[in-house]
C-alpha positions in Angstrom: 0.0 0.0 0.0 1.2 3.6 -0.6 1.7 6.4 1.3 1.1 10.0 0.2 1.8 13.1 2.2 -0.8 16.2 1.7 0.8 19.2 2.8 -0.9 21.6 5.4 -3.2 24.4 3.4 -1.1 27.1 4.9 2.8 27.9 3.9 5.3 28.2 7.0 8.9 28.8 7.9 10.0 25.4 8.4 8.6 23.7 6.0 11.0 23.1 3.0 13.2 21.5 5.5 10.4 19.0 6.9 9.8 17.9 3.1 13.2 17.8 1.9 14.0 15.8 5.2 10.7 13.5 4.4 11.8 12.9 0.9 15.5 11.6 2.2 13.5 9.4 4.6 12.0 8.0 1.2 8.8 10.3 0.4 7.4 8.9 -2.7 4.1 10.8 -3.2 3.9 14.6 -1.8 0.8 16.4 -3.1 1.3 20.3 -2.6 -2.0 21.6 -1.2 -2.5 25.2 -1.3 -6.2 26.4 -1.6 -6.2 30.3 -2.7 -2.5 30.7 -2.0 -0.5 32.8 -5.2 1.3 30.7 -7.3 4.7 32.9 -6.5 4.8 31.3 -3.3 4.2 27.4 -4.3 6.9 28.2 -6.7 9.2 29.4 -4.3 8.6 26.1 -1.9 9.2 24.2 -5.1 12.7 26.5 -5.6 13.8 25.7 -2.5 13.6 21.9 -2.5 16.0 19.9 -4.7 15.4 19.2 -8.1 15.5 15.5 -7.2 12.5 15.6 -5.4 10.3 17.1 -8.1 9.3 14.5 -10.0 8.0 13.4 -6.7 5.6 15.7 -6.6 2.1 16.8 -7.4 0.2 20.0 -7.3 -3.5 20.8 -6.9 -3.4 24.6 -8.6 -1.5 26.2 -10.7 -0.7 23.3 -13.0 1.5 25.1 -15.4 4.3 24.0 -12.3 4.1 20.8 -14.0 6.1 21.2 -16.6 8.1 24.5 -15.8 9.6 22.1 -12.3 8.8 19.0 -13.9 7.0 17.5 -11.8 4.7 14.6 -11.0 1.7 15.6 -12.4 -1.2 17.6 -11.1 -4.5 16.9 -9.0 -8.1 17.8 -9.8 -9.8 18.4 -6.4 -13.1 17.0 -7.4 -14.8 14.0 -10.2 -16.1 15.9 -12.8 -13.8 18.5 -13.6 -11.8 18.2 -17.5 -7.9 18.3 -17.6 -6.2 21.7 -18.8 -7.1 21.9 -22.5 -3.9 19.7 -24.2 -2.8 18.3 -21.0 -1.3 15.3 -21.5 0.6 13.8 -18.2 -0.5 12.2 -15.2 -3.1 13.6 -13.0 -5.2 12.1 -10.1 -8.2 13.2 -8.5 -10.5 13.4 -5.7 -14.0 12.1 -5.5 -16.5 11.9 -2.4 -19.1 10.0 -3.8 -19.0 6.1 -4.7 -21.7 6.5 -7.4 -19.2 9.0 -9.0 -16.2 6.8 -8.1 -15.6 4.2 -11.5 -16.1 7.1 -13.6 -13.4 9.1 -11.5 -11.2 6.3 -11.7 -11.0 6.4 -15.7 -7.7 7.4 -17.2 -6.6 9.6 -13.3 -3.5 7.3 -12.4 -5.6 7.2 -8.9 -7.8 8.8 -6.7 -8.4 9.8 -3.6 -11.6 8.9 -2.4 -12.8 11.1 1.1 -13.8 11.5 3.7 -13.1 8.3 5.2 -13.2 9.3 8.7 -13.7 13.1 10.5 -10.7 15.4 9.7 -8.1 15.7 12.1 -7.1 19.0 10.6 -10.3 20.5 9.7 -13.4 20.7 12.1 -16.0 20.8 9.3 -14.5 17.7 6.7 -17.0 15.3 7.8 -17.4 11.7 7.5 -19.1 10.8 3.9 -19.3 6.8 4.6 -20.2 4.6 6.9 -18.3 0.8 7.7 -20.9 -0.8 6.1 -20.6 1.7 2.7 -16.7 1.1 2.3 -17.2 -2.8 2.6 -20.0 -3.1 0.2 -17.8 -0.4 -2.2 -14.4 -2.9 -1.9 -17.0 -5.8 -2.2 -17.7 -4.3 -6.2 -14.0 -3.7 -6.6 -14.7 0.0 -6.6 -12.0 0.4 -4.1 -8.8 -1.3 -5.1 -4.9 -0.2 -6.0 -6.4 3.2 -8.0 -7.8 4.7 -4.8 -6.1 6.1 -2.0 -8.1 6.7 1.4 -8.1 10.6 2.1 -9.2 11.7 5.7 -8.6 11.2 8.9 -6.0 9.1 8.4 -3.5 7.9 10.8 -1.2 5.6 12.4 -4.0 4.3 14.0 -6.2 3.3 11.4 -4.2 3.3 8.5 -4.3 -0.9 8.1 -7.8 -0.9 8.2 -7.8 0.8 4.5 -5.7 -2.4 3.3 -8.1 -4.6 4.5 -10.5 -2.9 2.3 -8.4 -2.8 -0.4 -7.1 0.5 -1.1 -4.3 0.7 -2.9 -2.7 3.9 -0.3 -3.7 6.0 2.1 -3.4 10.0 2.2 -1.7 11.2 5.6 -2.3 15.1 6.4 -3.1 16.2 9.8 -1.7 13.4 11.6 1.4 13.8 10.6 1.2 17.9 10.9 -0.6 18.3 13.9 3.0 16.9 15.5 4.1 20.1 14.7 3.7 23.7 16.2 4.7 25.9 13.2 4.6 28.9 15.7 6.6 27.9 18.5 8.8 24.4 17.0 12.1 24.4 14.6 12.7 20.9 16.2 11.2 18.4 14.1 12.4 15.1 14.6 8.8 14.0 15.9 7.3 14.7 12.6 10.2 12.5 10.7 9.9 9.8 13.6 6.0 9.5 12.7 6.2 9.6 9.4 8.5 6.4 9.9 5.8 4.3 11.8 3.5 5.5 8.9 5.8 3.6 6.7 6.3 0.7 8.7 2.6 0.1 9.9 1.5 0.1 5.8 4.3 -1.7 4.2 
């Protein structure tokens, strides 16, 4: 199963050093998430990480960062909505409804199928399923290696989603809330999570 970091919405001193120290811990998948920010400053996070880890990466806005970093590819935040006109590399997407979900699935190189469980970064991101809902959905084969589990996600019930068949899970405020952006420069329990997140879904 994989593992793919989302980062927090909001920008913040340290973190080029958490991601760069992420990817040399073996970061595979790091989706830059952003919502409203100006593309000068997603540009400048991408500047100050090496080139290495680019094609690592994938952004949810601003999708001309694709090519001019070359990066992973991009991410279309909801089922319906078309690729950039001539867009031709990998993209993913999200989707919150399982009627919606085998369409979704066509073509995006996976998706990320929410909210699994209340958000542990944002008070309002709900639950959209029940036990019984994700069951009957990996029962179909709706859910298998194309769709990554997206929120509340955590060390804690990160093996259930294999047991249902996802093919990874999407890790965002467990792994930030570790963190005190305001106060912290120390950041060793953010890289010594991140670990058991590795370990508890390989």
């Amino acid at each position: 199963m994989k593992l793919a970091i989302m980062t927090k919405p909001t920008f913040f001193v340290e973190e080029n050093k958490i991601l760069e120290a992420l990817f040399e811990e073996g970061l595979d998948d790091l989706h830059i998430y952003k919502p409203n920010s100006s593309p000068v400053y997603i540009e400048r996070l991408l500047s100050l990480l090496p080139e290495s880890t680019h094609r690592r990466i994938t952004v949810h806005a601003h999708y001309y960062l694709k090519e001019e970093f070359g990066l992973a590819g991009i991410h279309l935040d909801d089922p319906t909505t078309e690729r950039p006109s001539g867009y031709r590399g990998n993209f993913s997407r999200s989707c919150s409804d399982l009627s919606l979900l085998k369409e979704a699935k066509k073509k995006a190189r996976y998706v990320f199928l929410r909210n699994i469980f209340d958000s542990l970064s944002e008070k309002d991101e709900k639950s959209s399923f029940t036990t019984a809902d994700l069951e009957m959905a990996s029962r179909q084969g709706l859910i298998d290696k194309h769709v990554y589990a997206l929120g509340g996600l955590s060390l804690d019930n990160a093996r259930q989603m294999k047991d249902l068949g996802f093919g990874g899970v999407v890790i965002c405020g467990d792994l930030w809330n570790r963190f005190d952006i305001h106060n912290e420069t120390d950041f060793k329990s953010i890289i010594n999570h991140f670990e058991k997140l590795k370990t508890a879904i390989g």
